[in-house]
TITI-156591 format. One line per 3 residues: for each residue x, y, z of N, C-alpha, C. Coordinates in steps of 0.05 Angstrom, whole numbers, plus 32768, in hexadecimal, padded with zeros to 4 digits. Layout:
BEGIN
X Y Z X Y Z X Y Z; ...
END
This chain:
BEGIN
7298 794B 7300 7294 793B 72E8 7297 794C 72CF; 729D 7947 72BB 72A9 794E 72A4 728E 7957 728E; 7290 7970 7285 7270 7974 7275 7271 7961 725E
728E 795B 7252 728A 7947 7241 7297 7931 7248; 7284 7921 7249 7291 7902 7252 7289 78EE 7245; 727D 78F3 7226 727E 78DE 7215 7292 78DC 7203
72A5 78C9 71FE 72B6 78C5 71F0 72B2 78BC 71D0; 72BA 78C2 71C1 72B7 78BB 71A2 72C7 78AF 7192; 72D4 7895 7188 72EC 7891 7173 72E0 7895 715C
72F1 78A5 7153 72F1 78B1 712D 7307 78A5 7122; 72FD 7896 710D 7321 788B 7100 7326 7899 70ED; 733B 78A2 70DD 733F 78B4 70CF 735C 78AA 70C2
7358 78B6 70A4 736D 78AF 7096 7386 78BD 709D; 739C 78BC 7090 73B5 78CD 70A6 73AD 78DE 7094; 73A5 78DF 707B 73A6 78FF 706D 7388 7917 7078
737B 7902 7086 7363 790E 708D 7368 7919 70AF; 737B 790B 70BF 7388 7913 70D1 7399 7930 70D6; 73A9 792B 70BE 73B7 793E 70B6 73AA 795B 70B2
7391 7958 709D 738A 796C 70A3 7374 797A 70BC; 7374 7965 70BF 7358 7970 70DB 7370 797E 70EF; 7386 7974 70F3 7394 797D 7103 73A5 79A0 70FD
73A8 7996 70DA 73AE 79B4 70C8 739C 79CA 70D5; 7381 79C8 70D3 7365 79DA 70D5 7367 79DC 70F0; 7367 79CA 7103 7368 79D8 7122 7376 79E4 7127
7393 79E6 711A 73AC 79FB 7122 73A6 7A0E 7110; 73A3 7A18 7102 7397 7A27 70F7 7383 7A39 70FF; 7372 7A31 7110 7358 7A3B 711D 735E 7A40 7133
7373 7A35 7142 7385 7A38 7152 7368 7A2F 716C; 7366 7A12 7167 734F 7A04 7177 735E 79E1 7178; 734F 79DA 718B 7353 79BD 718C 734C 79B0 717A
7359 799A 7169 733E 7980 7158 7324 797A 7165; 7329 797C 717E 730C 796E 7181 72F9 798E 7187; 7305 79A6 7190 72F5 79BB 7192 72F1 79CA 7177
72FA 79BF 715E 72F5 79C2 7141 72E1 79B5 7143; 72DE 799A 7146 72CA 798C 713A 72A7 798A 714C; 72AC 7995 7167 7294 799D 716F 728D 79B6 7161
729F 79D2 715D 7294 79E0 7156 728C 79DC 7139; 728E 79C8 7128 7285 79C1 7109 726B 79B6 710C; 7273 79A5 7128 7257 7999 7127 723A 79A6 7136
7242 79BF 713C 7235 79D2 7142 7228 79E8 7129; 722E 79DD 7115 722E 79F0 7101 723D 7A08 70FF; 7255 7A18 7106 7262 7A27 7102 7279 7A26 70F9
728A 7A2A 70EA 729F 7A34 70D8 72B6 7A45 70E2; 72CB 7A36 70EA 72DE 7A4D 7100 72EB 7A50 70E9; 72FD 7A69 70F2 730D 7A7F 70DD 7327 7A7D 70E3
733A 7A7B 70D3 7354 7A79 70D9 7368 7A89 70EA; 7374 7A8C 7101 7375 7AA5 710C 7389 7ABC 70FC; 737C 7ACD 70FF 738A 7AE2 70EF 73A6 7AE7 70F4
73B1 7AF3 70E5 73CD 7AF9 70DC 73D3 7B12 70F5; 73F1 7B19 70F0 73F7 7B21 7105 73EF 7B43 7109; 73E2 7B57 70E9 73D5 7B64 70E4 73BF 7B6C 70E8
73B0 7B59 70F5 7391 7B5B 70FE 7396 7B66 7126; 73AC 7B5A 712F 73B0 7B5A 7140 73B9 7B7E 714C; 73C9 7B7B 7137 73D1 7B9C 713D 73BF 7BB0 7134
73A9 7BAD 7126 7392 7BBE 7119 7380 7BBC 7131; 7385 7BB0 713E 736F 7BA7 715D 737B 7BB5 7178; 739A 7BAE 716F 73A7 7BC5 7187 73A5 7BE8 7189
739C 7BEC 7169 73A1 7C06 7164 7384 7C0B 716B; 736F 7BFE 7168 735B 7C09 7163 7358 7C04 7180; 7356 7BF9 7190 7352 7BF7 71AF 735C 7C12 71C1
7377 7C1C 71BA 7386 7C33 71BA 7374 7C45 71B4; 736A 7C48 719C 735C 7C62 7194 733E 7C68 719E; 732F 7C46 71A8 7317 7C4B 71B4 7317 7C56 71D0
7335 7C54 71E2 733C 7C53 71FA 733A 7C6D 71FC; 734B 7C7A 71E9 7349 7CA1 71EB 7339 7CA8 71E6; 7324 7C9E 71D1 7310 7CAB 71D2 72FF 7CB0 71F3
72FA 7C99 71F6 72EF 7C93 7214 72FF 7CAF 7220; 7316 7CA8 7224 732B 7CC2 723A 7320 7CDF 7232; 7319 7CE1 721E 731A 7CFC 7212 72F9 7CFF 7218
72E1 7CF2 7215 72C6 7CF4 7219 72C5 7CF7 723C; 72D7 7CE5 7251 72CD 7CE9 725F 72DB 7D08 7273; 72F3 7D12 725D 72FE 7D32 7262 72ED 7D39 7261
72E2 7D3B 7245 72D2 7D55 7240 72BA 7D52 724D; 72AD 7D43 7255 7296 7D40 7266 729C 7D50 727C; 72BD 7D47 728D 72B9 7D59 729F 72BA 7D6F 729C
72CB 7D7D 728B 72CC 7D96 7283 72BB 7DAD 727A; 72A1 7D93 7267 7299 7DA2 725B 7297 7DB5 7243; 72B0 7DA7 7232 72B3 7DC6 721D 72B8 7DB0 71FE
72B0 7D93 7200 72B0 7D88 71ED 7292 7D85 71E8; 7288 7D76 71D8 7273 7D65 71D2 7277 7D49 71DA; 726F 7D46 71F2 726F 7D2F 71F9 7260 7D20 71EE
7243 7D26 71EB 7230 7D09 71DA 723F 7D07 71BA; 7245 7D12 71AE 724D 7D0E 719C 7269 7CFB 719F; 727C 7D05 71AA 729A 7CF6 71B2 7294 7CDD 71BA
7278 7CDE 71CE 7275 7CBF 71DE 726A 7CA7 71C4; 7253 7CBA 71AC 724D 7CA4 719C 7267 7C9F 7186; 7276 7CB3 7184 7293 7CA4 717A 72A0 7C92 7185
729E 7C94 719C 72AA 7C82 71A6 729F 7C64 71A5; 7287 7C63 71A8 7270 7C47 71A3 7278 7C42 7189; 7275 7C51 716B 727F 7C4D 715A 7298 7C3D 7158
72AB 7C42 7168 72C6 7C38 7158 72C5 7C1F 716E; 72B6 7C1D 717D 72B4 7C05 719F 72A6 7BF3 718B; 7292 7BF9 7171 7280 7BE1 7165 7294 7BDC 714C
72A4 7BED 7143 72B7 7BE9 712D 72C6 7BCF 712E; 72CF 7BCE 714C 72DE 7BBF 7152 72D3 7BA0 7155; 72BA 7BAA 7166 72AA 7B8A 7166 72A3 7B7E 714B
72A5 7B95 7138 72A1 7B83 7125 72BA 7B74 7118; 72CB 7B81 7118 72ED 7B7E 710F 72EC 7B5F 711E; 72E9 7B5B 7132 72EE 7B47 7144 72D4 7B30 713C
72B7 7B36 7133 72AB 7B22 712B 72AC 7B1A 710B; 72C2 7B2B 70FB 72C4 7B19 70E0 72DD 7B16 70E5; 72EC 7B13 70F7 730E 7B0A 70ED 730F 7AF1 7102
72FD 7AEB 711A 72FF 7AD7 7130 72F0 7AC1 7133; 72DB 7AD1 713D 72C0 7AC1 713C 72B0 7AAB 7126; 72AC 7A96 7125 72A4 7A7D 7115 7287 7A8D 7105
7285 7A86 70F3 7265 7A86 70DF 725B 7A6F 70E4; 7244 7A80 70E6 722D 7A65 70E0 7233 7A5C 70C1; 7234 7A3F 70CC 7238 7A2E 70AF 721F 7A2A 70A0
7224 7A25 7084 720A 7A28 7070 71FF 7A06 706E; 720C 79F5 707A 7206 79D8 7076 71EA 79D3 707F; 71DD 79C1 7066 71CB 79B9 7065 71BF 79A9 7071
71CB 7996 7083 71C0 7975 708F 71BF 797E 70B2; 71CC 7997 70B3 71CD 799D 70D2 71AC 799B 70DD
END
C-alpha cells in the first residue's frame, strides 16, 4: 500500500501553474514534492550552478588525501597524525556545511504553520 494514498485537487490559474511548475524545476523536485515540503515548513534552494559542483569535487579530493596522508603517517609515524586527522575533520565539516547552505531546505519563517 502506498504511504500516501490521499489524493488532493488544487485548481490553479495557468499563471499559478506555470509557476509552481517554474519552482519545482528549479529545485529540481516534483510539484507535488515542493508542495509537501512547503507545507512542512521548509524552503528548498535552487540547485546550484555548475560551480558549486566542482568546489565539491575539489574539496572531496582534498579531504580524501588528507585521510591518505593521516593514515601514512600513522603508519609511519613521522607526521602528526592528531593534528592531520583534526584537519582532516575540519575540511570533512567544511564541506557539510558547503552542502547544508547550497542544498538543503530552511526552516521557513511562516507564521500560521
Amino acid at each position: 500500500m502506498r504511504k500516501r494514498n490521499i489524493q488532493k485537487i488544487v485548481r490553479l490559474s495557468r499563471d499559478e501553474a506555470q509557476d509552481l511548475q517554474k519552482k519545482a524545476k528549479r529545485s529540481c523536485m516534483s510539484e507535488s514534492g515542493l508542495i509537501r515540503l512547503l507545507l512542512k515548513g521548509y524552503e528548498p534552494r535552487e540547485k546550484p550552478d555548475e560551480r558549486f559542483y566542482d568546489v565539491m569535487r575539489e574539496l572531496s579530493a582534498i579531504g580524501n588525501n588528507i585521510n591518505q596522508l593521516a593514515a601514512k603517517a600513522n603508519t609511519l609515524g613521522f607526521v602528526d597524525a592528531p593534528q592531520l586527522k583534526k584537519e582532516a575533520e575540519r575540511w570533512h565539516k567544511f564541506q557539510a556545511d558547503v552542502e547544508r547552505t547550497f542544498l538543503r531546505p530552511d526552516k521557513s519563517d511562516m507564521k500560521w504553520q
